[in-house]
N, C-alpha and C positions, 0 to 999 in steps of 0.2 A: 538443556545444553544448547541443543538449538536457538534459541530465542533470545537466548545469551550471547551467540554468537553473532547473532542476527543483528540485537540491537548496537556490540560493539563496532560495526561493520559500517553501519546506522551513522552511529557516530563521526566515523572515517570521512564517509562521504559528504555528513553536514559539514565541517569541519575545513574541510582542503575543497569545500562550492564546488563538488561536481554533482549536487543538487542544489537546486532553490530552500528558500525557507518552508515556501506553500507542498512544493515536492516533499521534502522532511518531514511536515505534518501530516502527509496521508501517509506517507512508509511509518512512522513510528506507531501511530492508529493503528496499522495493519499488522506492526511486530507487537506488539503489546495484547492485540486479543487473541485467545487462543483457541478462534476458528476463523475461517476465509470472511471476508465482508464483501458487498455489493456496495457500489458507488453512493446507495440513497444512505447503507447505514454509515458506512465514512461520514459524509454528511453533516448526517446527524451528531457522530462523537464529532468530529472535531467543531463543529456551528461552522462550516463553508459553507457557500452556495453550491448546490450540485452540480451547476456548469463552470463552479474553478474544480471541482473532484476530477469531475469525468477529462478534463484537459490535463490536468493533471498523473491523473492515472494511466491514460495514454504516452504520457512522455515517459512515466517510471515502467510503463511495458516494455517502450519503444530502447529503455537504457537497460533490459533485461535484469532488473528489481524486483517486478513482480511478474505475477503469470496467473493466469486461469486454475482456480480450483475446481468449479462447477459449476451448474448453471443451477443458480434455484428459480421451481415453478411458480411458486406462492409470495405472497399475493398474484406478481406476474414474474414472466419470464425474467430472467435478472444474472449475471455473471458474478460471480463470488470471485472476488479474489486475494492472493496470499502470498509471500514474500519465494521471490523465485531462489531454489539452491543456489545459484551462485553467488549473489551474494552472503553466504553463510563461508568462503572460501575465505 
């Protein structure tokens, strides 16, 4: 239900640009799998370059979209992240 709500929410915001296109593609990446990602694996699913992710993801933090789930250690240090509650309202 969550994930549902998430992606209709998703939609709102592509929809009435109060995201970008490139912003959209890494929220819907992140609503779509059902565990947190790290900038490298975003990345990878959607074919960006890591430094449009990481800019990227930075603005979807800074518009309270996403948020920190964990840090994973392996390979290296690395910040998972996951679609913030509020946007689930």
């Amino acid at each position: 239900m969550y994930q549902q709500t998430s992606f209709l929410a998703y939609q709102e915001l592509v929809t009435t640009g109060q995201i970008s296109r490139r912003q959209g593609q890494i929220l819907k990446a992140i609503i779509e799998h059902p565990f947190p990602l790290t900038n490298l694996e975003i990345s990878e699913i959607t074919k960006l370059p890591i430094n449009s992710v990481t800019g990227r993801v930075k603005e979807l933090r800074d518009k309270g979209l996403v948020q920190k789930a964990y840090v994973k250690k392996e390979p290296r240090a690395s910040i998972a992240w996951k679609v913030a509650y509020d946007i689930a309202l």
